[in-house]
FIVOLUM-967545 format. One record per residue (C-alpha): x, y, z; residue number from 1; residue in three letters. Coordinates in steps of 0.05 Angstrom, whole numbers, plus 5000, padded with zeros to 4 digits. Example, Ala and Ser with C-alpha at 12.3 -4.5 7.8 and 13.67 -1.06 7.14 Angstrom:
# FIVOLUM-967545
R    c1    c2    c3  drendren  miro
R  5246  4910  5156         1   ALA
R  5273  4979  5143         2   SER
# end
This chain:
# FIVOLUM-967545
R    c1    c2    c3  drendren  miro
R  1169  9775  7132         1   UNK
R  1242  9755  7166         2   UNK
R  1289  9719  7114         3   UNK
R  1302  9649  7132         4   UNK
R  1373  9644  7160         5   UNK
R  1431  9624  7109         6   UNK
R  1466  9559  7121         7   UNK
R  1532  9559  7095         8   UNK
R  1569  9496  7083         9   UNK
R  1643  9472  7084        10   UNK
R  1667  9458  7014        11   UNK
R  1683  9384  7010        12   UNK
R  1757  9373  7006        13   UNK
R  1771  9321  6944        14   UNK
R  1787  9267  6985        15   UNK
R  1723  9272  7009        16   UNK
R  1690  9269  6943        17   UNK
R  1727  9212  6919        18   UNK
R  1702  9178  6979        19   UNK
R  1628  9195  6955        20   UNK
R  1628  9185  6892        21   UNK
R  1664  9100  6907        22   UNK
R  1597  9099  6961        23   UNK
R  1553  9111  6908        24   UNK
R  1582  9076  6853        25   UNK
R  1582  9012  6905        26   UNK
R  1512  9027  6923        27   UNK
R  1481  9028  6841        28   UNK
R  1528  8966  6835        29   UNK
R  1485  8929  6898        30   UNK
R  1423  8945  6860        31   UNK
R  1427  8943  6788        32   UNK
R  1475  8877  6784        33   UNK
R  1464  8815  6824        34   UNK
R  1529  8783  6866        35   UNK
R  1557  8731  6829        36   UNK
R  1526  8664  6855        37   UNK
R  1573  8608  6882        38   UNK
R  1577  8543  6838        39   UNK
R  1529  8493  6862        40   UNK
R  1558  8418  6880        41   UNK
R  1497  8372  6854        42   UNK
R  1528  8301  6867        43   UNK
R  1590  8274  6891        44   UNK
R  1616  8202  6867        45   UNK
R  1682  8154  6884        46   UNK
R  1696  8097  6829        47   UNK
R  1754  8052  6862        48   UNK
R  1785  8005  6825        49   UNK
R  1852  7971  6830        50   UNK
R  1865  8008  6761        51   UNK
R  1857  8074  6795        52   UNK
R  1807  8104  6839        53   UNK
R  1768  8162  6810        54   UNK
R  1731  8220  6850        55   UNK
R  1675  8260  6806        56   UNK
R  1646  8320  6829        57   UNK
R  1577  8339  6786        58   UNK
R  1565  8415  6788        59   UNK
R  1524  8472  6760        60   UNK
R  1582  8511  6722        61   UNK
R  1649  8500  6708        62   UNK
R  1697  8504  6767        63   UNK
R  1773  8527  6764        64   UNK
R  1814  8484  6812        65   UNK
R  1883  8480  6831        66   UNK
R  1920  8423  6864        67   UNK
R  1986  8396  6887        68   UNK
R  2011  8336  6918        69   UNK
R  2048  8336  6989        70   UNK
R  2099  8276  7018        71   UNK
R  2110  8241  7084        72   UNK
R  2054  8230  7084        73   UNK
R  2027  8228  7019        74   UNK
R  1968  8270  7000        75   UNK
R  1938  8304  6952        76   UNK
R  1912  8380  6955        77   UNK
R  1853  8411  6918        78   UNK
R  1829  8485  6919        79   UNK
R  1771  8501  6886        80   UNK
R  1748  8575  6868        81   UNK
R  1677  8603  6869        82   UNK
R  1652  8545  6912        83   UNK
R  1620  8547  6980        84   UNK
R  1615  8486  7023        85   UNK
R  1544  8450  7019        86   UNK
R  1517  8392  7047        87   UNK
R  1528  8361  6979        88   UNK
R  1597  8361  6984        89   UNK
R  1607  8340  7050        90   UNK
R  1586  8276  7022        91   UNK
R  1639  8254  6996        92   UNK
R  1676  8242  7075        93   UNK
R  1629  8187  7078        94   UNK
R  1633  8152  7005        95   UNK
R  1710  8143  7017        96   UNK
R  1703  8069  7032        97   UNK
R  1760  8025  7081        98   UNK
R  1773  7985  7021        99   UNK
R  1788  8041  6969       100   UNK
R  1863  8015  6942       101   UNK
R  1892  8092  6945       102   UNK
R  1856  8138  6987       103   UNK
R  1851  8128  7061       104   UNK
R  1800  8184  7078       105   UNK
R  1790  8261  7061       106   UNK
R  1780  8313  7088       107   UNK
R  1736  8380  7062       108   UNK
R  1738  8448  7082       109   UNK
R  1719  8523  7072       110   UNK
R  1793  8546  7061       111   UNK
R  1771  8616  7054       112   UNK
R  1715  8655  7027       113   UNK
R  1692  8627  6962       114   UNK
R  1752  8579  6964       115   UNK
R  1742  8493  6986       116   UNK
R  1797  8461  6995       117   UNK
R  1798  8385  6994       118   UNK
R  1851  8342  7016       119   UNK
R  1856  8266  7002       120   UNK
R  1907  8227  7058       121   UNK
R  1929  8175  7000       122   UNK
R  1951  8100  7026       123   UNK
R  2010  8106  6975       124   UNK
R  2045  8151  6921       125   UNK
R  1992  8172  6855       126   UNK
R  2002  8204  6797       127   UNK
R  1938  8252  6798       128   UNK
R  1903  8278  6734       129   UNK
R  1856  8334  6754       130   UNK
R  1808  8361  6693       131   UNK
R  1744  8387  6682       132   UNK
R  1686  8355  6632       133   UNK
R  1635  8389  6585       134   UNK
R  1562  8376  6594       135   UNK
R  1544  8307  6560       136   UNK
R  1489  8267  6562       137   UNK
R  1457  8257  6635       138   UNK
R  1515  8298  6664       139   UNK
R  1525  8366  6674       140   UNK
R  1595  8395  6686       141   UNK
R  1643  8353  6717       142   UNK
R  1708  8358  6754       143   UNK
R  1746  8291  6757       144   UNK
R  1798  8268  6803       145   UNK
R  1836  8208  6772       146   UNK
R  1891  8179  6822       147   UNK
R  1933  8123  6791       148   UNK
R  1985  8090  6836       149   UNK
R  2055  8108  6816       150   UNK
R  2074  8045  6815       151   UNK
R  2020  8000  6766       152   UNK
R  2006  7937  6776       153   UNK
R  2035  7888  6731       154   UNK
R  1971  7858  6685       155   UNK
R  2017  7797  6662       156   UNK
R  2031  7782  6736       157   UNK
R  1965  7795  6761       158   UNK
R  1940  7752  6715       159   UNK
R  1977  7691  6735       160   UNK
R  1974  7705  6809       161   UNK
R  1896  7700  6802       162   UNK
R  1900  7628  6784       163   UNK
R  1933  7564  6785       164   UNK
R  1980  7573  6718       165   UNK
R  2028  7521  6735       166   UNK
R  1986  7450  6730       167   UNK
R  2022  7397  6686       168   UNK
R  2008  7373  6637       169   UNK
R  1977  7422  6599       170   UNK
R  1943  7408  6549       171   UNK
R  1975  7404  6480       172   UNK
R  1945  7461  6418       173   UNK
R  1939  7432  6347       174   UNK
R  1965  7482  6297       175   UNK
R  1931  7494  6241       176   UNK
R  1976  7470  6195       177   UNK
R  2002  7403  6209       178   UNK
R  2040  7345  6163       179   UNK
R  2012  7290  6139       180   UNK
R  2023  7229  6179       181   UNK
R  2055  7179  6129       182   UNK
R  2046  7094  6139       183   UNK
R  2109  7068  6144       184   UNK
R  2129  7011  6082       185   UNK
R  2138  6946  6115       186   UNK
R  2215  6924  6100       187   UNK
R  2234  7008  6094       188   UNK
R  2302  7022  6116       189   UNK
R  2284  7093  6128       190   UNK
R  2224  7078  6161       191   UNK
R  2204  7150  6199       192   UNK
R  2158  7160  6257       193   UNK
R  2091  7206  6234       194   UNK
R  2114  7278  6249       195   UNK
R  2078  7305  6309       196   UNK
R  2075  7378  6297       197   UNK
R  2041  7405  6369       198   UNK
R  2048  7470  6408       199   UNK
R  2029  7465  6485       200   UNK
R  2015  7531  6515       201   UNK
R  1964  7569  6555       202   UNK
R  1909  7605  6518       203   UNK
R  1886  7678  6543       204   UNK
R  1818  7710  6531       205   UNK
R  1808  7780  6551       206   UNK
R  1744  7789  6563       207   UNK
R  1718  7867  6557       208   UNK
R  1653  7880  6597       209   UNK
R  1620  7945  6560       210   UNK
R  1613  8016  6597       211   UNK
R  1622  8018  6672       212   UNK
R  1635  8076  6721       213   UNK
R  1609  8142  6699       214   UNK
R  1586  8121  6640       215   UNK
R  1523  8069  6658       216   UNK
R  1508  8053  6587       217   UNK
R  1439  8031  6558       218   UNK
R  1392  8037  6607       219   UNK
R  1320  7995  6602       220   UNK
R  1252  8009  6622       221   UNK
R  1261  7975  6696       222   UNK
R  1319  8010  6714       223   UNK
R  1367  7956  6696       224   UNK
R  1440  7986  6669       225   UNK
R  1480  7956  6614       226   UNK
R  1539  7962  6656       227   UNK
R  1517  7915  6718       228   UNK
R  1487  7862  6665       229   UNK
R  1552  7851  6627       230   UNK
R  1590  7852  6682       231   UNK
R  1553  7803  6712       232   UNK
R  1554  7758  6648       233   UNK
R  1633  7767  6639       234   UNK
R  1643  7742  6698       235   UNK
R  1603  7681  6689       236   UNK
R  1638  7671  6621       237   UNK
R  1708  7685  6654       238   UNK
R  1689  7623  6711       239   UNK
R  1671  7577  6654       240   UNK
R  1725  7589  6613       241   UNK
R  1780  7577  6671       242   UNK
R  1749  7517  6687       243   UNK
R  1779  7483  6613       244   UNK
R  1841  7454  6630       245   UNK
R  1877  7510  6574       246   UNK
R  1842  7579  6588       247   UNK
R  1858  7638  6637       248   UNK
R  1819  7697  6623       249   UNK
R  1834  7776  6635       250   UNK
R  1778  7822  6650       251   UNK
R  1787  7897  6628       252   UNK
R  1750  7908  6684       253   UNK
R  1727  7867  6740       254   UNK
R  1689  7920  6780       255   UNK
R  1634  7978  6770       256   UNK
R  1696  8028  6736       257   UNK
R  1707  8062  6673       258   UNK
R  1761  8041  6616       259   UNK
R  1771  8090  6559       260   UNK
R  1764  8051  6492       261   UNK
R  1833  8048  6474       262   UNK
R  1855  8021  6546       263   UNK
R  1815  7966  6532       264   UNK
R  1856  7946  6475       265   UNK
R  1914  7958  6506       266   UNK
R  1899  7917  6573       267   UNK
R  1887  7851  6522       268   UNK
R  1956  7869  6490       269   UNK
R  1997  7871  6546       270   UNK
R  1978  7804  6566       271   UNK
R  1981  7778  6487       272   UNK
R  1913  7751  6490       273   UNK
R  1887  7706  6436       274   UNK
R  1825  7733  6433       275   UNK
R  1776  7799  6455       276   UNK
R  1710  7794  6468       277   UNK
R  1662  7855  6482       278   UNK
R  1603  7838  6520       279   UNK
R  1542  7898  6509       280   UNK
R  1471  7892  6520       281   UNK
R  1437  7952  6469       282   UNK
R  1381  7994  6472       283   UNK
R  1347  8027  6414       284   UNK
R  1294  8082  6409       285   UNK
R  1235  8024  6398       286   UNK
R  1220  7982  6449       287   UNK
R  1210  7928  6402       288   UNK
R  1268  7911  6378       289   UNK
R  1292  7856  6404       290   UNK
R  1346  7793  6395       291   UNK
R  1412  7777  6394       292   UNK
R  1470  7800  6353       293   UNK
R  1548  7795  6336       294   UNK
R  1599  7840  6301       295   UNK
R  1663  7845  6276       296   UNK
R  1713  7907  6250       297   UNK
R  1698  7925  6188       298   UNK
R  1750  7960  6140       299   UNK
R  1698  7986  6088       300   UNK
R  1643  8014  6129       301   UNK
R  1584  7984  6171       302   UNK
R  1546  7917  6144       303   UNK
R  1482  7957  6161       304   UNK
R  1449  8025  6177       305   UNK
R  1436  7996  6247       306   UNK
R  1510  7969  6255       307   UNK
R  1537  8037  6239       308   UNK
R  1493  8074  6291       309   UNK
R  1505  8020  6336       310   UNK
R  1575  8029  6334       311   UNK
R  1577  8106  6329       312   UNK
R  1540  8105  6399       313   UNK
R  1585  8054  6430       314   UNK
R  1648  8101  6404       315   UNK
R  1614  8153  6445       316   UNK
R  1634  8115  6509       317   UNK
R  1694  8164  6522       318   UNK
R  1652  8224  6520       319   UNK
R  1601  8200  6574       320   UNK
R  1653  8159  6618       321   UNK
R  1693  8217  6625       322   UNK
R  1767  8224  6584       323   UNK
R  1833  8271  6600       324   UNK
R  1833  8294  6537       325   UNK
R  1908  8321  6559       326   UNK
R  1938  8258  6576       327   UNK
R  1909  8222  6520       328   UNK
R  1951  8183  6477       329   UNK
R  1921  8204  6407       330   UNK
R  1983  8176  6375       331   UNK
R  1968  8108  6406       332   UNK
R  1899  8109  6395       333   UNK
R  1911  8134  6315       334   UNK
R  1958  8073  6315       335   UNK
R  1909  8022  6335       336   UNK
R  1858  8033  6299       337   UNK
R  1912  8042  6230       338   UNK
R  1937  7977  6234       339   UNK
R  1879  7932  6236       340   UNK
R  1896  7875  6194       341   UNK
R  1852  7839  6141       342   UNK
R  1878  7774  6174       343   UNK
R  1854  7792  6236       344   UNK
R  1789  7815  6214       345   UNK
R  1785  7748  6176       346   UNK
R  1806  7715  6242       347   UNK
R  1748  7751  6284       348   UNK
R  1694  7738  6225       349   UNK
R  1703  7663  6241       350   UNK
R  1704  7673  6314       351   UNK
R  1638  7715  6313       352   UNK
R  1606  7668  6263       353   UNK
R  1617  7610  6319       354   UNK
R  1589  7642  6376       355   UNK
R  1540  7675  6333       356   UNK
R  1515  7593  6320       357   UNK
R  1513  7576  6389       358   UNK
R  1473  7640  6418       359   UNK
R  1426  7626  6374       360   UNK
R  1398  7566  6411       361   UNK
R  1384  7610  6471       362   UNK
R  1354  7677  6441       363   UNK
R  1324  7694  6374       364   UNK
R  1378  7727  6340       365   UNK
R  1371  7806  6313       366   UNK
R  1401  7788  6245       367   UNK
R  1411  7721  6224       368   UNK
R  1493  7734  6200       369   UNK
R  1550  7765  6233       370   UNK
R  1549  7839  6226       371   UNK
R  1603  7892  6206       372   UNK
R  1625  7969  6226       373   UNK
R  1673  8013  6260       374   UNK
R  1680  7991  6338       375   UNK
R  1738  8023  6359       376   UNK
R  1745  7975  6411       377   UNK
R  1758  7917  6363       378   UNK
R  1815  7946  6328       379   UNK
R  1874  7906  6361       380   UNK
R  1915  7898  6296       381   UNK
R  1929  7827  6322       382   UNK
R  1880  7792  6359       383   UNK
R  1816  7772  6333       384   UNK
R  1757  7817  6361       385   UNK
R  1685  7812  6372       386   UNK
R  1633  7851  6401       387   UNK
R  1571  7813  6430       388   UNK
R  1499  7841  6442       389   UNK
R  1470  7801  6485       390   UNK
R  1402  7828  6485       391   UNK
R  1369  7890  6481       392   UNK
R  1354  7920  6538       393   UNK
R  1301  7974  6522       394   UNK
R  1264  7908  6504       395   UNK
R  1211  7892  6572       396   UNK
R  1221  7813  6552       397   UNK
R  1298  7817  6536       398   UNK
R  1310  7865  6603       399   UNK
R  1280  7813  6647       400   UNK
R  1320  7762  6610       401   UNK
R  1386  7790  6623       402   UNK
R  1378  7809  6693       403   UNK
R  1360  7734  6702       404   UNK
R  1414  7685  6733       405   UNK
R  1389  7635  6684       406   UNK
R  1393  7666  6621       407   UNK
R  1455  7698  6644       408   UNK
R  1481  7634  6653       409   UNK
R  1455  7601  6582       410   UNK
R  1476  7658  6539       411   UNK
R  1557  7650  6580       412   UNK
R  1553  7584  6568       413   UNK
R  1538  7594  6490       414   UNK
R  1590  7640  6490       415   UNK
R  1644  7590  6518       416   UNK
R  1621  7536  6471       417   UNK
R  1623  7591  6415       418   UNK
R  1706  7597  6433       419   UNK
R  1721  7527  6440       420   UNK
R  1692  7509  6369       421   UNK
R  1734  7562  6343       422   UNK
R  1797  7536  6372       423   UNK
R  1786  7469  6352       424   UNK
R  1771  7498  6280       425   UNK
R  1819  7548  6283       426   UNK
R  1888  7533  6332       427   UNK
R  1929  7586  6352       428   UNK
R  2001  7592  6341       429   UNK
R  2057  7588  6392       430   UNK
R  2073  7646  6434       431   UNK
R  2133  7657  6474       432   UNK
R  2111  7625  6550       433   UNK
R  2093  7684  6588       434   UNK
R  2133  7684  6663       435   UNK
# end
């Protein structure tokens, strides 16, 4: 039987087996271990405000971004890695609205493979604070775009420029303490006019609608947010107020944004207001409870076990709305909350007490006394604070209440009686006239 013929082969230079051996490696690679998926963009949303306008970006995994800022004109340029360009995304052209105070448009593009590049044409000079945020909540990871204008608006000077400041006369303040007004003695050489101890001066309330922006607050059974009700009442309580002859009010915020905790404080310094008052509208995990409430700081824990979880889950506000923990001023913040003083808690017990009185003819209250605990966002060491709930909004009855124009209107109108009968109890000292 003939032998089959002999092939001989080549042996394979090195080279050549190097070349092989990377083929097959690349090949088991491809089958045993799947590509590495591109992060998935699941919303896009824009917050402007005349604060600062803020840009969120919802996603599947955390995202590492780069950015820098370019002049003449001014923009601001964002890569993103592991990203490719979805529908999602390409969103956010369209949500850029005419009226947005800092960004004009953008614009979104693949820059290169896994790579987008965004690139905001900015109407004037920002500082920009890019950072990324844990899953919390609703949310899933989060890359946040805070631009704040270079130059800030002045809250003393926006303040005044919103209203008429300069009418004459105004109206004059009782202090608290005055002298006794002594009868003259017929026939008394030193006969003396009664002393007329009076300080005339413009009173400031800043007014501090709850949650806003990213972080929508309690939520009820229709749909209704927290953040749109109190908004909604603040402003009815701020048009009230300004139309006493003595009042101006500052909002914290006036629009659908988010204010850290300690901002809020800061905003009613700034403009040395008289007093804060926090407008919420709770939820709790029964849809029965129900009524009205108000609370003050407390130095020595919460009043109740409901006032401390109550103010446990408002102090959680930060986490949901969204924080740069980097550019936080912990320092500030520690201060704050250190130097709360038992006068002003005193002060803000009285205040609460008053409105407390007078929102109780328009709702059935929750507890029938002013209640204490830990707000963070009442510890301005020198103005007197309150936080109200106006309802409870997991309640069916109370949710249709407060997204009613009426009861809106009754429970602002409580509120501004509450203040005036304060004032008259309780005048406030002379401040230096603010220009």
């Amino acid at each position: 039987m003939p032998r089959s013929p002999q092939i001989r082969t080549k042996p394979l230079s090195s080279q050549t087996r190097r070349t092989v051996l990377k083929a097959g490696a690349t090949l088991l690679l491809s089958v045993f271990v799947p590509a590495a998926r591109a992060a998935q963009i699941l919303a896009v949303r824009v917050w402007p405000s005349e604060d600062y306008t803020r840009v969120t970006l919802e996603n599947d995994s955390e995202l590492k971004v780069s950015h820098f800022v370019v002049k003449n004109p001014d923009r601001l340029v964002v890569d993103i890695e592991g990203l490719e360009l979805n529908s999602t995304l390409k969103e956010l052209v369209a949500k850029i609205q005419p009226n947005d105070p800092y960004i004009r448009q953008v614009r979104v593009g693949q820059n290169r493979p896994n790579v987008v590049r965004l690139v905001f044409d900015l109407k004037e000079e920002v500082n920009p604070q890019v950072f990324t945020l844990e899953p919390v909540a609703g949310y899933q990871h989060r890359l946040v775009f805070d631009l704040y204008p270079v130059n800030a608006p002045d809250p003393i000077a926006a303040l005044i420029s919103k209203g008429d400041w300069s009418r004459d006369p105004m109206p004059e303040v009782q202090p608290s303490l005055r002298s006794a007004q002594v009868e003259p003695r017929a026939g008394d050489p030193q006969q003396q006019k009664p002393f007329q101890n009076t300080v005339t001066r413009m009173l400031t309330i800043a007014l501090d609608p709850g949650h806003g922006g990213e972080d929508p607050g309690a939520i009820g059974g229709g749909g209704s947010r927290e953040k749109d009700v109190v908004l909604a009442i603040a402003k009815r309580i701020k048009a009230k107020l300004e139309a006493q002859p003595n009042m101006r009010v500052m909002l914290t915020r006036d629009a659908d944004f988010f204010v850290p905790l300690n901002v809020r404080v800061q905003k009613a310094r700034k403009v040395q207001a008289d007093l804060f008052v926090s407008i919420h509208a709770d939820a709790f995990v029964e849809p029965t409870a129900r009524g009205s409430s108000v609370f003050a700081l407390s130095e020595k824990g919460a009043s109740s076990t409901a006032a401390r979880w109550l103010a446990n889950k408002e102090n959680a506000a930060d986490l949901i709305g969204g924080v740069n923990i980097k550019s936080h001023d912990r320092q500030l913040a520690s201060v704050l909350f250190d130097l709360s003083t038992t006068a002003q808690i005193n002060d803000s017990l009285k205040l609460a007490k008053s409105v407390l009185g007078e929102i109780g003819g328009i709702n059935r209250l929750h507890r029938g006394s002013v209640e204490q605990a830990g707000f963070a966002v009442l510890k301005a060491p020198d103005i007197p604070s309150i936080l109200i709930e106006t309802a409870f909004i997991s309640n069916p009855q109370e949710e249709a209440k407060l997204t009613d124009e009426g009861y809106q209107d009754q429970m602002a109108e409580a509120v501004v009686k509450g203040i005036k009968k304060y004032f008259a109890k309780n005048p406030p000292l002379a401040k230096g006239r603010m220009t």
